[in-house]
C-alpha positions in Angstrom: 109.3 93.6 83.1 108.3 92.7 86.2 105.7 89.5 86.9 102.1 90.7 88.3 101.7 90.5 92.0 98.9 88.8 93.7 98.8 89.4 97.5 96.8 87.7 99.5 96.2 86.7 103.0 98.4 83.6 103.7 97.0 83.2 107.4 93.6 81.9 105.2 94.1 78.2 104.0 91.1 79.2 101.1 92.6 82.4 99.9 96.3 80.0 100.1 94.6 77.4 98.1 93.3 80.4 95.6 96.6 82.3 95.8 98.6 78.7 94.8 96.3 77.3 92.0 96.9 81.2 90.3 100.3 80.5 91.1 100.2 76.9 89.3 97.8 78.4 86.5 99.0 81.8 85.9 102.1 84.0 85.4 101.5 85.5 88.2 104.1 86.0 91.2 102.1 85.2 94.6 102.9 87.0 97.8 101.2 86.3 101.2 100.9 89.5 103.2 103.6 88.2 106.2 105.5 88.4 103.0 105.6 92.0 102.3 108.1 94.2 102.1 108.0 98.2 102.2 108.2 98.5 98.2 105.1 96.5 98.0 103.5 97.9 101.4 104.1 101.1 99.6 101.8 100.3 96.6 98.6 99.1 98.8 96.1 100.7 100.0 96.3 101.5 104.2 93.4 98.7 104.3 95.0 96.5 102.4 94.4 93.1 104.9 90.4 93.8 103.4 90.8 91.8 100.1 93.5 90.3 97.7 95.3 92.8 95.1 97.3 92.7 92.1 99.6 94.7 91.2 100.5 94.9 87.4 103.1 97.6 86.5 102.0 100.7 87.9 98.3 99.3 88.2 96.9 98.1 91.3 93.4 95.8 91.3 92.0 95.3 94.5 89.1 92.9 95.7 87.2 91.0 93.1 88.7 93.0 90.4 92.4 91.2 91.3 90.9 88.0 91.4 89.2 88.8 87.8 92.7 90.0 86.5 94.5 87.0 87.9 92.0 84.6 86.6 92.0 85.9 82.7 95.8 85.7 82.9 95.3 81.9 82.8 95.0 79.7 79.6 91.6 78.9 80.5 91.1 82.3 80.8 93.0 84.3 77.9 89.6 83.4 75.6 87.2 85.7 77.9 89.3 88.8 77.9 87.7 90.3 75.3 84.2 90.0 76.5 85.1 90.6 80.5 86.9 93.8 78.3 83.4 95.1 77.4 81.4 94.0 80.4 83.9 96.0 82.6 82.3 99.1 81.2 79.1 98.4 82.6 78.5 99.3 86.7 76.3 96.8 87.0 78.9 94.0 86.0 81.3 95.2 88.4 79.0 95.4 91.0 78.0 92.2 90.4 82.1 90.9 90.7 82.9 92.7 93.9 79.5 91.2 95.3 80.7 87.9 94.6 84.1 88.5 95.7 82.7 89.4 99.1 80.4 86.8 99.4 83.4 84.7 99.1 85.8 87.2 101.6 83.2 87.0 103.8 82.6 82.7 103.5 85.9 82.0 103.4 85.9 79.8 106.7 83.0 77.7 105.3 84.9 77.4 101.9 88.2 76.3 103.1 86.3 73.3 104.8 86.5 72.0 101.1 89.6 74.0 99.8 92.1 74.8 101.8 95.9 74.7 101.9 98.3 74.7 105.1 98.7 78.8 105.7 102.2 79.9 105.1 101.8 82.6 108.1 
């Protein structure tokens, strides 16, 4: 079986700092998007340079909901599956993840002043 897919935007040192600490943290494979090829291209949405995605399988998670995946595929975050499990059936709980995912899209030039990584674009 194929490793899960985090791509990201490697021409943003925060999301490379992100992307390489999943990398370091989880068994995930990372992919910058100047690294794309068509078979991937081919699984993202036509927006895809909007947010960070995960590809698992035949699954795709997009936004916060990739960074959520990626994150309880680490050790440290293995013990909250079950209860992210449960709070995923609640609107208000994803809601609340894809507002924080975009506050952080949307911050990232602030937040890379304190974590950031040379861009591999």
């Amino acid at each position: 079986m194929t490793r899960p897919t985090l791509v990201y935007d490697d021409d943003c040192g925060f999301c490379t700092w992100c992307a390489e600490w999943l990398d370091d943290n989880a068994d995930v494979r990372i992919v910058g998007f100047s690294e794309l090829d068509d078979s991937l291209r081919e699984r993202l949405p036509p927006s895809y340079e909007n947010c960070a995605h995960l590809l698992v399988g035949e699954e795709r998670y997009s936004c916060g909901a990739s960074i959520e995946e990626s994150l309880l595929r680490t050790e440290y975050g293995r013990f909250a599956r079950p209860l992210v499990s449960k709070l995923r059936e609640y609107g208000a709980y994803r809601n609340a993840r894809e507002w924080a995912y975009r506050r952080g899209a949307d911050n990232r030039d602030i937040l890379g002043k304190f974590l950031s990584k040379p861009t591999r674009a």
